[in-house]
MINU-688072 format. One record per residue (C-alpha): residue number from 1; z, x, y; residue in one letter. Coordinates in pm, 1 decimal. Each point is the difference from the previous one (the first is absolute). Layout:
N
<nuke NUM; up Z; east X; north Y; seti a>
...
This chain:
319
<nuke 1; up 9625.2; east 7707.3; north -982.9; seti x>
<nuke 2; up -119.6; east 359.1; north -13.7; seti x>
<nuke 3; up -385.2; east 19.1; north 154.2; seti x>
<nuke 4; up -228.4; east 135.8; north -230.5; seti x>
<nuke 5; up -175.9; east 327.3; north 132.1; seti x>
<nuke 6; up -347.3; east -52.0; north -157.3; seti x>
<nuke 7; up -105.6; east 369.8; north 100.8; seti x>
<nuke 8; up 159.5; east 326.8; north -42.9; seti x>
<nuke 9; up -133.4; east 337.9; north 96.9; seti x>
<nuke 10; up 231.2; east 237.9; north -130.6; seti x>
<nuke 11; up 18.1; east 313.8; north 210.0; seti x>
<nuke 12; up -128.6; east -60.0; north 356.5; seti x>
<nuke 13; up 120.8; east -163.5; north 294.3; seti x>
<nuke 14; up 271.9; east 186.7; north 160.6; seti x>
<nuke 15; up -121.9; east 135.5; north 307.6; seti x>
<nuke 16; up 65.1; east 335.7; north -175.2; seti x>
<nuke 17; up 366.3; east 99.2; north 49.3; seti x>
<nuke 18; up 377.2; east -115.4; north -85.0; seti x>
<nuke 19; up 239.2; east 28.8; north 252.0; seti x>
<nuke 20; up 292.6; east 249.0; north -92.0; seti x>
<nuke 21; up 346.6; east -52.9; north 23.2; seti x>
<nuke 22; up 323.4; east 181.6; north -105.2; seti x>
<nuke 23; up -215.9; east 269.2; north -154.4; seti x>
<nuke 24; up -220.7; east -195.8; north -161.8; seti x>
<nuke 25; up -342.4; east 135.9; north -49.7; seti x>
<nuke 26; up -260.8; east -223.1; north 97.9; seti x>
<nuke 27; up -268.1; east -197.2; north -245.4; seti x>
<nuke 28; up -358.9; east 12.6; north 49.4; seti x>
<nuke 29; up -305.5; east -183.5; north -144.2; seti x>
<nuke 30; up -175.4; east 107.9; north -284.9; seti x>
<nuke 31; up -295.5; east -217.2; north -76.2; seti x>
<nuke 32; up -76.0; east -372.4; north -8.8; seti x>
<nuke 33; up -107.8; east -239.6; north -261.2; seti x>
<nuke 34; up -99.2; east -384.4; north 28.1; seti x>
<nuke 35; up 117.6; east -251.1; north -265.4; seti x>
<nuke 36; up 154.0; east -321.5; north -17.0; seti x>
<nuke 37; up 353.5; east 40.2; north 35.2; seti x>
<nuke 38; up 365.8; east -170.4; north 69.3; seti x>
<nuke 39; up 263.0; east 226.2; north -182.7; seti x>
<nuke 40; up -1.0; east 384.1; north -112.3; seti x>
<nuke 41; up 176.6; east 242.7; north -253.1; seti x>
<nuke 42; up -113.4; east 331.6; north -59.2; seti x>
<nuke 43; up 48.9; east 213.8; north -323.8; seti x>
<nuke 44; up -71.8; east 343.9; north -30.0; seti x>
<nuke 45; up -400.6; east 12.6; north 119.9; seti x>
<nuke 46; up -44.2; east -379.2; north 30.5; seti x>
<nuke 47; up 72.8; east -250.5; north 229.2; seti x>
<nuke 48; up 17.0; east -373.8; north -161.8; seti x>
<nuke 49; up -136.3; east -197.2; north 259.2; seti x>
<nuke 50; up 68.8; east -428.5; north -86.6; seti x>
<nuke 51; up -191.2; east -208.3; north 235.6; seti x>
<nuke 52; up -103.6; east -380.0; north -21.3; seti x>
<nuke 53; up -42.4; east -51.4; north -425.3; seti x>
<nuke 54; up -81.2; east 385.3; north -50.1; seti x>
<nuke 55; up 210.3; east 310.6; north -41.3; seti x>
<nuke 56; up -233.3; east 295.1; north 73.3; seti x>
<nuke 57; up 94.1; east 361.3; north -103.0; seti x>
<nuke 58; up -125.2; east 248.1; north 216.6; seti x>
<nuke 59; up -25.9; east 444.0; north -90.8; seti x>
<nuke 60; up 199.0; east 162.1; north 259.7; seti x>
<nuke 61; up -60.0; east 390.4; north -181.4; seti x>
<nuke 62; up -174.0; east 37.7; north 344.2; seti x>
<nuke 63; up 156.5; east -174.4; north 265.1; seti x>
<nuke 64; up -286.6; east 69.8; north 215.6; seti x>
<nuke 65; up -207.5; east -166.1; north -224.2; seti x>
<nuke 66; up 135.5; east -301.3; north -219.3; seti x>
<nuke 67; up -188.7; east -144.9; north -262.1; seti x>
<nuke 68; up 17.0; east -301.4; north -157.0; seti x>
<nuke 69; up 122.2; east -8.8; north -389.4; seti x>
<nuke 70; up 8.1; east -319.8; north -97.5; seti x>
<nuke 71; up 134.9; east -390.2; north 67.8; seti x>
<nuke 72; up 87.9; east -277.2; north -135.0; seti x>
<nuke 73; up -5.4; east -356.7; north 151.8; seti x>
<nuke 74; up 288.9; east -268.1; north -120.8; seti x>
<nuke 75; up -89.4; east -405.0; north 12.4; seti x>
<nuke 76; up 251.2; east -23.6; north 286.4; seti x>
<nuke 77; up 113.9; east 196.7; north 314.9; seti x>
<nuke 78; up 197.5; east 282.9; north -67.4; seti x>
<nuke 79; up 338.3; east -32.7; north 235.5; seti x>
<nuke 80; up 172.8; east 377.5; north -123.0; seti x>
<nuke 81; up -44.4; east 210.2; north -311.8; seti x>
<nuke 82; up 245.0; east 304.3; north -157.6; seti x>
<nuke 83; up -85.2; east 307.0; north -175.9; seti x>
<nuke 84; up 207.5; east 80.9; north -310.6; seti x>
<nuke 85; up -91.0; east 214.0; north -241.6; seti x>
<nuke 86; up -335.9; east -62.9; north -76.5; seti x>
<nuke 87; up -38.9; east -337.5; north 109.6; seti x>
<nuke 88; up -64.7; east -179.7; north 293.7; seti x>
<nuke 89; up 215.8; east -336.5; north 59.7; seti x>
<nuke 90; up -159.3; east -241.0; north 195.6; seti x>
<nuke 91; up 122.2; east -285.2; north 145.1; seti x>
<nuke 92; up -280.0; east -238.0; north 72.0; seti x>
<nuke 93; up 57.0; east -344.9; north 148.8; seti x>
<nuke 94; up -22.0; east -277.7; north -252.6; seti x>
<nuke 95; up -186.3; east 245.3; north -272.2; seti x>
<nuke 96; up 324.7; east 126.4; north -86.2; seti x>
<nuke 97; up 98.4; east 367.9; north -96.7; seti x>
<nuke 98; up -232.3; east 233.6; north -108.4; seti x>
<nuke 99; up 57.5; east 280.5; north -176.5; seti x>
<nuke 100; up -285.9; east 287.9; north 35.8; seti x>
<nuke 101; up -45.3; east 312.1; north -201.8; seti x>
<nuke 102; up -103.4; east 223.5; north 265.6; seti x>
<nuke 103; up 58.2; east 364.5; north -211.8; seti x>
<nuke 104; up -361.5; east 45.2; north 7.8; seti x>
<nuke 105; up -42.0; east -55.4; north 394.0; seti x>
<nuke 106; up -378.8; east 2.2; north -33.1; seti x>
<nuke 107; up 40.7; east -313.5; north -265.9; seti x>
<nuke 108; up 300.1; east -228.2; north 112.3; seti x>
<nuke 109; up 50.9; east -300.2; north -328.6; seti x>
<nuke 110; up 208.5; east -263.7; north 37.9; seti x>
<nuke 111; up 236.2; east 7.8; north -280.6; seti x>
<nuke 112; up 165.6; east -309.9; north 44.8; seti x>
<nuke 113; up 96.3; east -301.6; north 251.7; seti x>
<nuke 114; up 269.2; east -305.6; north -3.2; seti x>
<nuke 115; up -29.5; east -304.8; north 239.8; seti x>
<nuke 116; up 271.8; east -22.3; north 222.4; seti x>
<nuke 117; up 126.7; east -364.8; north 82.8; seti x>
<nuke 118; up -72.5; east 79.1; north 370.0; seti x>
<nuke 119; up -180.2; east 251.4; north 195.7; seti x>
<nuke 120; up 86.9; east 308.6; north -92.5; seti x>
<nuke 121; up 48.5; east 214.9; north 333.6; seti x>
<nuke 122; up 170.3; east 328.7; north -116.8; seti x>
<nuke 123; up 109.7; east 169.9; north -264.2; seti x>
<nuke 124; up 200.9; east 255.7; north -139.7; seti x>
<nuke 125; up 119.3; east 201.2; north -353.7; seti x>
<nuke 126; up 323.7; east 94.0; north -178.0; seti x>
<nuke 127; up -7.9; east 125.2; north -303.5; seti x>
<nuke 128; up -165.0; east -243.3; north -197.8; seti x>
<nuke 129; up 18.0; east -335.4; north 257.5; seti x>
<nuke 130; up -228.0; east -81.7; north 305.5; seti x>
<nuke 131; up 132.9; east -201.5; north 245.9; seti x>
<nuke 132; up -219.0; east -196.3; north 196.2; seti x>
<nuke 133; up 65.1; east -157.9; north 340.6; seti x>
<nuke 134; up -171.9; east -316.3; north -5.1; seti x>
<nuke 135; up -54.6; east -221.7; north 296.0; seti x>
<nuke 136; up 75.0; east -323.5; north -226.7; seti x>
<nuke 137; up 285.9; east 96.0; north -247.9; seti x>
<nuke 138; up 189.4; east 263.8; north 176.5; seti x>
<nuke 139; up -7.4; east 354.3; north -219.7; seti x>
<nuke 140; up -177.4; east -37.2; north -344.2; seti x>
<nuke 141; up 148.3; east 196.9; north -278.2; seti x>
<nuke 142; up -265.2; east 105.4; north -279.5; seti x>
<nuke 143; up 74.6; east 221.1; north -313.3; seti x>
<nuke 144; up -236.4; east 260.3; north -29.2; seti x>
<nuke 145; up 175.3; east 130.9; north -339.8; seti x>
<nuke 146; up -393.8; east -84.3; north -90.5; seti x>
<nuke 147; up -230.9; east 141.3; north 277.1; seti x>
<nuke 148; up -272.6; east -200.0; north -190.7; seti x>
<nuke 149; up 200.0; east -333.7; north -42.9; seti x>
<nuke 150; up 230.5; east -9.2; north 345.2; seti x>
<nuke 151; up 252.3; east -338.2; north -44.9; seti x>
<nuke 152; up 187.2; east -198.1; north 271.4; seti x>
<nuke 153; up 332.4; east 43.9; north -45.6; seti x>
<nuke 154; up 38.9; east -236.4; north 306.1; seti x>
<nuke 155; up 37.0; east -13.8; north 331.2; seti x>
<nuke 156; up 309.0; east 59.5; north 310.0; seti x>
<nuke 157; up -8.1; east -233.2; north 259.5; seti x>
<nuke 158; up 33.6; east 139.4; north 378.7; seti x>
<nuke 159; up 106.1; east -156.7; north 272.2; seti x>
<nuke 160; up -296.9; east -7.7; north 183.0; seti x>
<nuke 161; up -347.9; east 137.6; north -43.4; seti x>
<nuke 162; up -21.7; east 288.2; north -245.9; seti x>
<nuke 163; up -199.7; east 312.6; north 203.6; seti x>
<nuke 164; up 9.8; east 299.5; north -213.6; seti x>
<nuke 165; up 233.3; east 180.5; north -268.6; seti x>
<nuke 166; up 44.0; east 404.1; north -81.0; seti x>
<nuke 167; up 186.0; east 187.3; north -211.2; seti x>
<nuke 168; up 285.2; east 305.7; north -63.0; seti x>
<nuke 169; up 35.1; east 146.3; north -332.5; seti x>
<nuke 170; up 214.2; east -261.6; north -98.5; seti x>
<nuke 171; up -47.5; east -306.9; north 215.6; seti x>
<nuke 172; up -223.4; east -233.2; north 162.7; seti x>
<nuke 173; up -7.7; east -85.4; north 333.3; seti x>
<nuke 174; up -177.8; east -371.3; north 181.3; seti x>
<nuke 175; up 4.2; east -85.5; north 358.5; seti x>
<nuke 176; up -69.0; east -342.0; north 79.3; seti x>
<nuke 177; up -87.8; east -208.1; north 381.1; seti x>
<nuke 178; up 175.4; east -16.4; north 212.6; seti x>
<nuke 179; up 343.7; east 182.3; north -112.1; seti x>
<nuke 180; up 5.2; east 120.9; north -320.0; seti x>
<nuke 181; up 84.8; east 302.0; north -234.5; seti x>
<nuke 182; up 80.8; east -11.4; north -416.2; seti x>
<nuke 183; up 54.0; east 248.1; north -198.8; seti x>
<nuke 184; up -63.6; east -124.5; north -334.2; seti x>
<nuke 185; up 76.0; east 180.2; north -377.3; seti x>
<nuke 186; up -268.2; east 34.6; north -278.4; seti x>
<nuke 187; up 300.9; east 30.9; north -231.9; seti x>
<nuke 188; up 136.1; east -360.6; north 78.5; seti x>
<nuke 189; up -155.3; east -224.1; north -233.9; seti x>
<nuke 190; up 4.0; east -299.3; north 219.7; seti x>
<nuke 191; up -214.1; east -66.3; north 321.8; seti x>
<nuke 192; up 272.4; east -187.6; north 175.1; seti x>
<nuke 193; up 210.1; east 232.7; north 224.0; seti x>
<nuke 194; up -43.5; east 332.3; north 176.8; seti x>
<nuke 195; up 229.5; east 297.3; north -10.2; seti x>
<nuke 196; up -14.3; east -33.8; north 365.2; seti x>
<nuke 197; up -99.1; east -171.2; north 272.7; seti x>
<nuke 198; up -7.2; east -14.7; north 382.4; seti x>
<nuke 199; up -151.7; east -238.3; north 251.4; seti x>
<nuke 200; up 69.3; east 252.0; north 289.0; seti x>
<nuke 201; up -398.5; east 104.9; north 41.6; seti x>
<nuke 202; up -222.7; east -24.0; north 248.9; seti x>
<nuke 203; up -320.2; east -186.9; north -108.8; seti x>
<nuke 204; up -123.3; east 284.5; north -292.0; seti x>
<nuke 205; up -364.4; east 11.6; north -88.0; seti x>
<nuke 206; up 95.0; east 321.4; north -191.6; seti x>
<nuke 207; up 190.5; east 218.2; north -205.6; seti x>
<nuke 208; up 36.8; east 334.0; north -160.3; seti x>
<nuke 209; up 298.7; east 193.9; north -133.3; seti x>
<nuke 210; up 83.7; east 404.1; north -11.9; seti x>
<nuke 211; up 263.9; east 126.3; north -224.2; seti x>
<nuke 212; up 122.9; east 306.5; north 187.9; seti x>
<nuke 213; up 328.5; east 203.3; north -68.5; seti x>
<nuke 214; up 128.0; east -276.3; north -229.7; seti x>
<nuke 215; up -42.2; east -241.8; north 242.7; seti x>
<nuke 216; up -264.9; east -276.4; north -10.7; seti x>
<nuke 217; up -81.0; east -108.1; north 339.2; seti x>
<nuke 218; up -276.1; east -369.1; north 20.8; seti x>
<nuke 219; up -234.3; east 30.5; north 268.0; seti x>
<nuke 220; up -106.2; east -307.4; north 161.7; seti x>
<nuke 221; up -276.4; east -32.5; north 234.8; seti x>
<nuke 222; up -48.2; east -337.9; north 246.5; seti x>
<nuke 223; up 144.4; east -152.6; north 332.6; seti x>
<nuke 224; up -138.1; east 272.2; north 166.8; seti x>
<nuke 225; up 200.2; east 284.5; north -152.8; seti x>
<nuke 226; up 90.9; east 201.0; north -319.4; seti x>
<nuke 227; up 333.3; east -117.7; north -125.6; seti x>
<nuke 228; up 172.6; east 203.1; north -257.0; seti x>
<nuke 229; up 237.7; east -85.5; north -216.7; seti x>
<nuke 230; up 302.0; east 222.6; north -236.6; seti x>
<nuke 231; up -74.3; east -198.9; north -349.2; seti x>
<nuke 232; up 204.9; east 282.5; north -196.8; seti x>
<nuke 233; up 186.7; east -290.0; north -113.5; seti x>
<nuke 234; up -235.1; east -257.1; north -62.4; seti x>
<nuke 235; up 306.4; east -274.8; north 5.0; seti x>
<nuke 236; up 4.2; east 85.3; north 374.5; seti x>
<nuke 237; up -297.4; east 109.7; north 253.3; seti x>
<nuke 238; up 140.4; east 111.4; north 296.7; seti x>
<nuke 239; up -200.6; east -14.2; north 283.5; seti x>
<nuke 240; up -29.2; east 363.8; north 195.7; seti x>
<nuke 241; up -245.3; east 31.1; north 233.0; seti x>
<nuke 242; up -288.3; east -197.7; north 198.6; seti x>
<nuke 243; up -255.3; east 258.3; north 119.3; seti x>
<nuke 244; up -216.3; east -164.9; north 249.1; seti x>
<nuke 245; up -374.7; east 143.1; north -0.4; seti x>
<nuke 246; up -167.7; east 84.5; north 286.8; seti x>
<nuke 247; up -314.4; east -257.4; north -41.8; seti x>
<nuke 248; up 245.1; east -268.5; north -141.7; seti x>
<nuke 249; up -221.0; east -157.6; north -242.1; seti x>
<nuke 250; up 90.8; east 228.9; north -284.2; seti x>
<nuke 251; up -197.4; east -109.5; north -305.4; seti x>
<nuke 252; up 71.8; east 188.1; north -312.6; seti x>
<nuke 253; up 201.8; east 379.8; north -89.7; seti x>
<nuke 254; up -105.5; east 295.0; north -264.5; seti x>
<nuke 255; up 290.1; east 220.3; north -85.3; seti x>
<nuke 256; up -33.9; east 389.8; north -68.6; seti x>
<nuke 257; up 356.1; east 125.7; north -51.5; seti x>
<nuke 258; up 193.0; east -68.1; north 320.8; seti x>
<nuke 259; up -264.2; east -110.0; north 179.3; seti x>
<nuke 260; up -115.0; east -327.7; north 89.6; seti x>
<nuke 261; up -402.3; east -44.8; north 88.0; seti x>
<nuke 262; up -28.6; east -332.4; north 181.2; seti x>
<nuke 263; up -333.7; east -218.3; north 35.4; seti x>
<nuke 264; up 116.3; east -148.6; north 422.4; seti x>
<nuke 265; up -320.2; east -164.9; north 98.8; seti x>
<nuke 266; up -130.3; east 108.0; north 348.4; seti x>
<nuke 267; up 214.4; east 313.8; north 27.7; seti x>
<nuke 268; up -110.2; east 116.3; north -294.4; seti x>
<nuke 269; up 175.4; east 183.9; north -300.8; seti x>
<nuke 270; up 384.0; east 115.8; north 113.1; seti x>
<nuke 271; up 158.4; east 282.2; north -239.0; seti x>
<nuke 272; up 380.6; east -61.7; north -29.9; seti x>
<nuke 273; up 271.3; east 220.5; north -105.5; seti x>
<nuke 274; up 184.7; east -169.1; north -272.5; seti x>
<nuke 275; up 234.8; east 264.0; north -99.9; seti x>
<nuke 276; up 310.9; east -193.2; north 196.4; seti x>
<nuke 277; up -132.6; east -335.5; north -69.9; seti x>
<nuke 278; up 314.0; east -143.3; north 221.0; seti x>
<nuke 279; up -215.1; east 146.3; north 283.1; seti x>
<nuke 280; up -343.5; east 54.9; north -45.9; seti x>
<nuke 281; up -184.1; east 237.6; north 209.4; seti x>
<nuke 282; up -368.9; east -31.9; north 116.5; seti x>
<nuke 283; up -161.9; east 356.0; north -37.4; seti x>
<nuke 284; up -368.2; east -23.9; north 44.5; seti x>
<nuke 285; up -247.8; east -253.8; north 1.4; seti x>
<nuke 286; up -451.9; east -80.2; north -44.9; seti x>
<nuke 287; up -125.7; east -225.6; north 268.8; seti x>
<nuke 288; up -269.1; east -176.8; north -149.6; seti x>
<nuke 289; up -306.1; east -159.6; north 130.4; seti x>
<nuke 290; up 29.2; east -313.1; north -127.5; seti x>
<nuke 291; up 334.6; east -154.7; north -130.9; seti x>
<nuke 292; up 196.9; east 156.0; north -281.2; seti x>
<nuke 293; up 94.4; east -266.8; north -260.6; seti x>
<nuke 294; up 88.0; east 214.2; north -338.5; seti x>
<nuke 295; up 85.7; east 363.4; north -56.1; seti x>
<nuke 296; up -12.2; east 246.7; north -335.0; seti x>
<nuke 297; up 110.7; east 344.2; north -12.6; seti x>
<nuke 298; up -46.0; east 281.0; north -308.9; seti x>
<nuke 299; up -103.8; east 337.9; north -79.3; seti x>
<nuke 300; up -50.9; east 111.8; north 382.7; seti x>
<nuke 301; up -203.1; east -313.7; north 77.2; seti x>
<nuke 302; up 110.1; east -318.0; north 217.2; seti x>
<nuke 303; up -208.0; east -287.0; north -6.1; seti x>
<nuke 304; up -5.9; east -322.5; north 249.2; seti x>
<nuke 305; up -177.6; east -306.1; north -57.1; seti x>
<nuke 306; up -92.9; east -109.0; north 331.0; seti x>
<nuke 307; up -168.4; east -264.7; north 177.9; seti x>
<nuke 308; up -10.6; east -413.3; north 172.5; seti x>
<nuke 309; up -232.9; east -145.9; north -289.8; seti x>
<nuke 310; up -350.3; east -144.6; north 106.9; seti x>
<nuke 311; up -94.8; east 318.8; north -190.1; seti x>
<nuke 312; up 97.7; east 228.8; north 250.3; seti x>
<nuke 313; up 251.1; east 197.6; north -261.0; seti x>
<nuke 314; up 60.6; east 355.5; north -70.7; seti x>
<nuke 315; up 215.1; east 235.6; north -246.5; seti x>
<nuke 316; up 78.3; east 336.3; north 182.8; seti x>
<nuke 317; up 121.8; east 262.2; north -209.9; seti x>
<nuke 318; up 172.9; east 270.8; north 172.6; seti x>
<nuke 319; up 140.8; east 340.4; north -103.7; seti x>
C-alpha cells in the first residue's frame, strides 16, 4: 500500500541542479510551496496536488511564487485522481469515484460520485466509461453517459489485487499484484473477459500508456524497474524492455512525448528516452533531497512530490 505523503512543497528541494546526459539540458528549482500532498498532475498554470482526503490546486503563473487557488477535501483518502476535460476523477478509498468540475480552478464542485463495491484505488476515462481499479472487485466499470447520474455497469475480476488502470484512445488498461496486465474494451458490453491479458509482470504499482507512431506502448512501473510493454494489439502485450532505474525503488512515471519522467525514491527523478521503447535510454536526471515518490511534467514545468512522511514532504517544481 502506497504511503500517503501528508506534505508537499511544490518547487524546492533539489539541491539546485539536474544532472545532464546525452544532451540533455539540466532542470533547476524554481520556488517551493508546502501543502499536504501524495499524488500530482499539472495543467496549464496549476498543479493539482491530492493529499490525505484533500485535492489542493495550486497557481503556478509564477513558478517562483505559487499560490494557492482552491481545495477540496473528499470523506476518504484520495489513492490517484485524472484530469479529463474539465473534471477531475478521483478515486478515493471506500468513498467511491468522484467526479469534480474543476473549469473554474479557483471554485472546484463536485458534480457527481458513485460508491464503488471496494476501495476505489485508480481510475481512468474512455470515452464515456471510467474504469476503476478497486482493491476488492478487481476493475469497476461505471457509465458516465450521465456525468450527474454515473451507473455500475459491473465489475472484472483480476487475478490478484487490482493497483491502478489508464487509458489509450480506445482502451483501458489495469495492472494487478503480483503479475498482472488487462486490457479491457468499453465497447464490450459484458465485464467478464479482457481483450488481453498477461501474467508476465513484475509486481506493478503503476501504469500509463503513450500512443506514439501508431503504436500504443503500456508503461508499467514496480519491481524495481519500468517495464514497457507493445499493446498495439491489445489481444497480445508483448513484453519489450525492463529498464532498471538507478535508485531501484521507482515509484510512479509522467509521459511528455517520448519521454518518460520517473518518481525513483532516493536517487531522485531519472528522465528516460522513450523514443525506442525496446531500449530505453537514461538521459538526464534531479537528485532530490529527500525521496522522489511521484512526478508531473507540462508546459516547461516538472514537478516531484517528494518526501518519508512524518511531515517531512516536499513538491519541487523544476524548469
Amino acid at each position: 500500500m502506497r504511503r500517503i505523503l501528508c506534505a508537499l512543497c511544490v518547487l524546492c528541494v533539489l539541491g539546485g541542479l539536474g544532472v545532464p546526459l546525452a544532451g540533455q539540458a539540466a532542470l533547476k528549482q524554481v520556488g517551493s510551496f508546502r501543502v499536504p500532498a501524495d499524488t500530482v498532475e499539472l495543467r496549464g498554470n496549476y498543479a493539482f496536488v491530492a493529499g490525505g482526503h484533500t485535492l489542493t490546486i495550486l497557481d503556478l503563473s509564477d513558478p517562483s511564487s505559487p499560490k494557492k487557488a482552491a481545495e477540496y477535501a473528499f470523506p476518504e483518502q484520495i489513492w490517484s485522481f485524472r484530469l479529463v476535460g474539465s473534471y477531475a476523477y478521483v478515486a478515493a478509498n471506500f468513498y467511491g469515484l468522484g467526479i469534480l468540475d474543476v473549469s473554474n480552478p479557483a471554485a472546484p464542485k463536485l458534480r457527481a460520485s458513485i460508491k464503488t463495491p471496494g476501495q476505489a484505488k485508480g481510475v481512468a476515462i474512455v470515452g464515456t466509461t471510467a474504469f476503476v481499479a478497486d482493491h476488492m472487485s478487481g476493475v469497476d466499470i461505471i457509465d458516465l453517459a450521465s456525468l450527474d447520474k454515473p451507473t455500475l455497469r459491473g465489475s472484472f475480476f483480476v487475478d490478484g489485487y487490482a493497483r491502478d488502470v489508464a487509458a489509450s484512445s480506445r482502451f483501458a488498461f489495469a495492472v494487478d499484484a503480483p503479475t498482472g496486465l488487462y486490457v479491457l474494451d468499453p465497447a464490450r458490453p459484458g465485464t467478464d473477459e479482457a481483450v488481453g491479458q498477461v501474467q508476465s509482470a513484475a509486481a506493478p504499482q503503476m501504469i500509463d500508456v503513450m500512443e506514439q507512431g501508431g503504436r500504443v506502448i503500456a508503461c508499467l512501473v514496480g519491481g524495481g524497474a519500468l517495464q514497457l510493454y507493445d499493446v498495439t494489439d491489445p489481444a497480445k502485450p508483448v513484453l519489450l524492455s525492463s529498464f532498471k532505474t538507478p535508485g531501484g525503488r521507482p515509484a510512479r512515471i509522467a509521459l511528455d512525448g517520448a519521454r518518460g519522467y520517473i518518481a525513483d525514491g532516493r536517487e531522485g527523478v531519472q528522465i528516460v528516452d522513450l523514443s525506442n521503447p525496446s531500449s530505453p535510454v537514461l538521459i538526464g536526471s534531479v537528485k532530490t533531497a529527500l525521496p522522489a515518490r511521484d512526478v508531473a511534467v507540462g508546459g516547461g514545468l516538472v514537478v516531484a512530490a517528494v518526501g518519508m512522511g512524518e511531515g517531512n514532504e516536499e513538491v519541487v517544481v523544476l524548469r
